[in-house]
N, C-alpha and C positions, 0 to 999 in steps of 0.2 A: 607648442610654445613658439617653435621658430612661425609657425603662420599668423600668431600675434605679433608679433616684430617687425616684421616685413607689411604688415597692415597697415601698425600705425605711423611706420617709417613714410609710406606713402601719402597717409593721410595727412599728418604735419607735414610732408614737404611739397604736398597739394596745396595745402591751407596758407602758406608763407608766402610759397609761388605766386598764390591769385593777390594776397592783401599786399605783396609789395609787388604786381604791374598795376594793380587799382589806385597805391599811394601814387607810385610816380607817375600814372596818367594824368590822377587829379592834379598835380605838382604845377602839370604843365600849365594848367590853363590859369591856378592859383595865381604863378610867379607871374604871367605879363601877358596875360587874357589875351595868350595866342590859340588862334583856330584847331583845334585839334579835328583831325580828321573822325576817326573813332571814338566812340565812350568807353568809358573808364573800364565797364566789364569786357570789355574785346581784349583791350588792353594786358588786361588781368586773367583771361581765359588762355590769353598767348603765350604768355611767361608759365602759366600752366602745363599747357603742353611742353613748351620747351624743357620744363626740370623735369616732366614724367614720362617722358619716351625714351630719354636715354635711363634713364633708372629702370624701369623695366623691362630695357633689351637686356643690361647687365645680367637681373636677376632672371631672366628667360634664359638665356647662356648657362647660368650657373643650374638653372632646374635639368637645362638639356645634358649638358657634361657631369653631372657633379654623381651619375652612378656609376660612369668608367673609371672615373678617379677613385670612387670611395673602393672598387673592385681590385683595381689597379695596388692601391694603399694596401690592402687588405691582403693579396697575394705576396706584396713583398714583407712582412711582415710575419707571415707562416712558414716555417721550417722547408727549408729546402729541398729534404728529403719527402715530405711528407706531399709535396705539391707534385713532386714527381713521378709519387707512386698513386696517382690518383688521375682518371679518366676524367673528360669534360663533367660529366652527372653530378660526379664523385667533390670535383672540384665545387661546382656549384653550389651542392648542397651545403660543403664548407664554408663558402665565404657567405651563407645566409645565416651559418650557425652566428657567426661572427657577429654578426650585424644583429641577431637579434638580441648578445648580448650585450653588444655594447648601447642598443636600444634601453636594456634594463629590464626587459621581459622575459628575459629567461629562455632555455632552451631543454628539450625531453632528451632524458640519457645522462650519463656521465660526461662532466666537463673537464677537457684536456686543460695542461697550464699553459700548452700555445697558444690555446685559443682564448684564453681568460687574459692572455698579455697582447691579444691581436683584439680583443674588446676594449680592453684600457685605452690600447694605443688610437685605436678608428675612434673612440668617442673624443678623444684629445684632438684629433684629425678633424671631424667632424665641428669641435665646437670652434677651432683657428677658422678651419675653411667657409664657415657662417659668416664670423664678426670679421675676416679680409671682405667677403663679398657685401656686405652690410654695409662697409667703412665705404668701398670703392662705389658703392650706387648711388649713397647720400654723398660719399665729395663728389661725383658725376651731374648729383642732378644739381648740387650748388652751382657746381659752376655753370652749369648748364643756365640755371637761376638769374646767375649774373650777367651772364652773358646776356641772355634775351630783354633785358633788362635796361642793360647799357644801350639796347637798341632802340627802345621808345622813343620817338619823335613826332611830334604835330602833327607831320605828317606820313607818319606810318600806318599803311593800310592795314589796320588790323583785322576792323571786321571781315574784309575779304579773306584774310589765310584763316580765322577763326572758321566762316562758312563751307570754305574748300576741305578743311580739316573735319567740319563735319558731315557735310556730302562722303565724303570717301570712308568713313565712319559710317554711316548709313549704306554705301556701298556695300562695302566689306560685311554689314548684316545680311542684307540681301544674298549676298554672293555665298553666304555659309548656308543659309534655307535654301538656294538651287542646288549649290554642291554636295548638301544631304541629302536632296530627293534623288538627284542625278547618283549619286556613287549607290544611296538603294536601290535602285533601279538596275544599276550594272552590274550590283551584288547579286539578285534575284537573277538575271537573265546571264549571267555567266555559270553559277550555279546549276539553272533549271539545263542550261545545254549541255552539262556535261550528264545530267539526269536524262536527257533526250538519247544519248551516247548509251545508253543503258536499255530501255523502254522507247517503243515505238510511241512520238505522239498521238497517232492516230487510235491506239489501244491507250493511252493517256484519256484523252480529251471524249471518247469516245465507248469507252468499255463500261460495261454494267456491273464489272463484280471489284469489290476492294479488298483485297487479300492480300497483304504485303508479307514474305517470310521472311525471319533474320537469320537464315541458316547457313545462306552464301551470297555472294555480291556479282556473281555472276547472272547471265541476262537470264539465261535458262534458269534457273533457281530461283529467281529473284519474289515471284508471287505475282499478283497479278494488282496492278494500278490504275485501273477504269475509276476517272474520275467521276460519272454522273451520280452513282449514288450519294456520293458527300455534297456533290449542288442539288441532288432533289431538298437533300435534307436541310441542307442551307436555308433555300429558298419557300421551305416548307414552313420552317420556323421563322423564317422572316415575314411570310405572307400573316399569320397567326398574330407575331408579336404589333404588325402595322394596323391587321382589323382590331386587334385590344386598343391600341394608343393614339389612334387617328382621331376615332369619334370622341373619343373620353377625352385627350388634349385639344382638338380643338372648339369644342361645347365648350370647358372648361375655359379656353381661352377668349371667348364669345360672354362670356356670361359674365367673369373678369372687367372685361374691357367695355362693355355695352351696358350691363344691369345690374352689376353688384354696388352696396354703396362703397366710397373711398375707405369707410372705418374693416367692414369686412375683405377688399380687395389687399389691404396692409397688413392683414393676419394669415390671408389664406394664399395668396402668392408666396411668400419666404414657406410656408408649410410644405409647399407641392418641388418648390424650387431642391427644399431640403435632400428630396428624392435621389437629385444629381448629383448627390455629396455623397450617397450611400455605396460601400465598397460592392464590386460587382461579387465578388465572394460571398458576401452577406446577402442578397439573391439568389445567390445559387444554393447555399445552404436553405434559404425560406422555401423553396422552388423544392426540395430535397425531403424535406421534415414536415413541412406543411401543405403546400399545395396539390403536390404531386398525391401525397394519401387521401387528401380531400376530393379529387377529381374521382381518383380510384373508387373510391364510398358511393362516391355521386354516381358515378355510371352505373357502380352495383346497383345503387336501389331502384336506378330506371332500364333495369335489363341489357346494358350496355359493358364493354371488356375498353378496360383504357387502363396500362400499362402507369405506374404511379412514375417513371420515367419514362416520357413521351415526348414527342414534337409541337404538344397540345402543354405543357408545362411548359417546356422551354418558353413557349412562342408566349404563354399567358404571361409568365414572369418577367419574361424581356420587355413584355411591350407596357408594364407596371412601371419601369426602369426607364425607359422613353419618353415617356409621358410629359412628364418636366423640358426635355427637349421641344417638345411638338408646342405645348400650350404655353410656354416662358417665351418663344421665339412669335408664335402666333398674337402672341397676345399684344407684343411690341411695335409687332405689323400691323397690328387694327389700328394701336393709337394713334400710329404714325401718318394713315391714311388723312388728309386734307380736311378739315370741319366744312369745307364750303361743300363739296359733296353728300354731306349727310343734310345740311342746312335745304340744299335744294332739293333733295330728294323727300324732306320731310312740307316742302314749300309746295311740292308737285301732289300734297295729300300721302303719300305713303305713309304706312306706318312703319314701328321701330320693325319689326320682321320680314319687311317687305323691302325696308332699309339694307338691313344687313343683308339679305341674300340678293339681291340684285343690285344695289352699289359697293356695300363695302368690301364685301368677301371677292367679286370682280377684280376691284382694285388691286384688293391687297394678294392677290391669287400668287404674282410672283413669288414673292417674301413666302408664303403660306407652302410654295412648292416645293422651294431652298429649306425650308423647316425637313418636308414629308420625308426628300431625300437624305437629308442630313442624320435623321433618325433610321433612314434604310440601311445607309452605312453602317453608322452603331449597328444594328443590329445585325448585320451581314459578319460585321468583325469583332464582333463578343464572342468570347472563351468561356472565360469563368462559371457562367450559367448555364451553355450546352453541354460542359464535360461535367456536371454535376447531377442537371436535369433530365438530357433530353437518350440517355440510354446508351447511346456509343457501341449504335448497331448499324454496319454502314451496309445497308441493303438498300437496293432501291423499289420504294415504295411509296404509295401517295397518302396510307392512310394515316391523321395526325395523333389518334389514339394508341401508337403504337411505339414503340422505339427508333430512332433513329441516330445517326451521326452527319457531321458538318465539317467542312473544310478548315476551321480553327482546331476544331476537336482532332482530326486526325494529324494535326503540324506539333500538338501537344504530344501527341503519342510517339510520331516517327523522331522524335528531335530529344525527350526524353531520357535520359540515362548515359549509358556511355556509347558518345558515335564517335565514328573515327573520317565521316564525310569520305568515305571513298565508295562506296556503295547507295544503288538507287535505295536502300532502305531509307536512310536518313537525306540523300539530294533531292526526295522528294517533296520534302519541309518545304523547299524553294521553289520549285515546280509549283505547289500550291499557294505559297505566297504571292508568286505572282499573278497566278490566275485571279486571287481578292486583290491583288492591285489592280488590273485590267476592270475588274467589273468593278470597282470605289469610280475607278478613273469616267467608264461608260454611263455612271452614275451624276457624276458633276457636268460632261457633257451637256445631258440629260438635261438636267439643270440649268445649266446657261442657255441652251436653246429653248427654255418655257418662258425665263425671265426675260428674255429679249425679244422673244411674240409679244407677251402680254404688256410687257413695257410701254413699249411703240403704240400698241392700242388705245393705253389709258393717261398714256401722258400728252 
């Protein structure tokens, strides 16, 4: 309830703010068709921000303090004796009994009458300390209102503080997307060192057996952590899932973009696209129930042993899953290539397949490449489908009819349950996450240096 209040609180004192700096922008030029510097929405976007930043800071304040105080409230309000005979934990657990009656939700056990008089009192506390902070944002951002208001003048550069206000708005977006990559980043590499502190990298990055125990946390005890068997299997199922979705998304995208008519390209594009929309659970179950038995039959009947959880399931199901990536992305890079290049290559005699493979797929190679990788990632950093399909045998080995495990599949298992992050059991979670950061990362690379050969080439 109170996040309906504070919603529409904003929204009408958004809505007022803009239509009286737009009234008295227009005002100005009405009264005596003086030059107004700005238009009327600058005008109105200013007075905007001016009643909605101090309203905000108020109501930002009150979300940061308002759980010392309700604490604070809530402590002086229980029995004297009873707070005293009671440890940090102890305490704790009290003033949440509190809070959740005075919520209205009730609480398991028998309820004391302090704490039934310390619910009354917090929810009475609770509803003043609302409608003070409610009263003080909307008279803050009034006057705030007025103010900016009294300031309009012909010549007040509005649109400039409007632009500057948005620039730093746009900043401040940017600056949250580097500050989340950067503190992931430090999260992972701060983590993985103290896992370093535990396990030799070099029997990390380098060992062949994956064998983690949970029996101690010590170096000696710990098991053994040779990463290559979860990157064979990684890369076993990723090579699998990229020969399924390569050929099939981009024929599919070829066929789309070059030969199908418009009436079937508007049916069968949203069908395939649908793919993308499908939970990756729902895959991995299909991969689980269905494919996985079906491959199993299939190899029985042609004298073949393929495990109904394989790296041959995995890779088949993922790269079904991808698909939609490769040929939805591919197919927007065909359009996009220039009509004068197909005009002249069909003007030079060629025909449509002599077209496409020697001008348009050239052309569009870059876009085509930024698809292939884009789908490598996916499928590098899918969970869902190898911890269901692909057997979560982390041996190393090449054969894909056989069981294996992957660098997501074991971050699912070490992180799992209850860890207390002091032991390379569970700091290994991190140690692996950054290795799939380094190799997503060596991936984009990758990427950029194809798109900027080819670029240069064809433009």
């Amino acid at each position: 309830m109170n996040a309906y209040i504070i919603a529409a609180l904003l929204i009408v004192l958004l809505g007022v703010a803009y239509q009286t700096g737009w009234s008295k922008s227009r005002s100005l030029v009405t009264a005596d068709g003086a030059r107004v510097h700005s238009r009327p929405q600058y005008h109105a976007a200013l007075v905007a921000v001016w009643a909605l930043v101090p309203t905000l800071l108020i109501l930002a304040l009150y979300g940061y303090f308002s759980s010392g105080f309700t604490r604070a409230y809530v402590v002086s309000q229980l029995p004297p004796d009873v707070v005293t005979g009671l440890d940090q934990n102890g305490l704790n657990a009290l003033v949440a009994r509190v809070r959740a009656i005075a919520s209205g939700y009730g609480v398991a056990g028998e309820v004391q009458p302090y704490e039934n008089s310390a619910g009354f009192a917090l929810r009475q506390f609770q509803t003043i300390a609302f409608m003070v902070v409610i009263a003080a944002a909307a008279g803050t951002g009034i006057l705030a209102l007025l103010y900016a208001r009294a300031r309009i003048t012909p010549r007040l550069r509005a649109r400039n503080r409007v632009e500057r206000i948005v620039n730093l708005v746009l900043l401040a977006c940017s600056a949250v997307a580097i500050l989340t990559t950067v503190g992931i980043v430090a999260s992972l590499v701060t983590e993985a060192f103290r896992f370093f502190t535990f396990v030799n990298p070099l029997d990390f990055f380098f060992g062949t057996v994956w064998a983690p125990r949970f029996s101690s946390t010590g170096a000696g005890n710990a098991g053994q952590f040779g990463l290559l068997p979860l990157l064979s299997g990684t890369f076993l199922i990723a090579i699998i899932a990229m020969a399924t979705a390569v050929p099939i998304g981009l024929m599919t995208a070829i066929y789309l973009s070059q030969y199908a008519p418009r009436s079937l390209r508007a049916v069968v594009k949203p069908v395939i696209e649908i793919l993308a929309g499908i939970p990756t659970i729902v895959y991995g179950f299909f991969a689980l129930v269905t494919v996985g038995p079906f491959l199993r039959d299939l190899g029985a009947s042609i004298g073949l042993s393929i495990s109904a959880t394989s790296a041959l399931t995995a890779g088949v199901v993922m790269g079904i899953m991808i698909i939609p990536f490769i040929s939805s992305l591919s197919d927007d890079i065909l359009n996009q290539v220039p009509r004068s290049l197909r005009d002249g290559a069909y003007g030079l005699g060629a025909t449509q397949s002599e077209t496409i493979r020697q001008v348009l797929l050239p052309a569009a190679l870059p876009g085509i490449v930024g698809a292939f990788l884009l789908a490598v990632s996916r499928a590098i950093g899918e969970t869902m489908i190898v911890v269901l399909a692909a057997g979560n045998s982390p041996v190393l080995r090449g054969n894909p009819l056989e069981p294996v495990s992957t660098i997501t599949v074991s971050i699912v298992n070490q992180l799992t349950g209850d860890t207390d992050f002091t032991g390379p059991q569970s700091l290994v979670g991190f140690a692996l996450g950054l290795t799939l950061f380094v190799m997503t990362l060596v991936l984009n690379i990758v990427a950029l240096y194809i798109v900027r050969r080819f670029r240069e080439q064809y433009e």
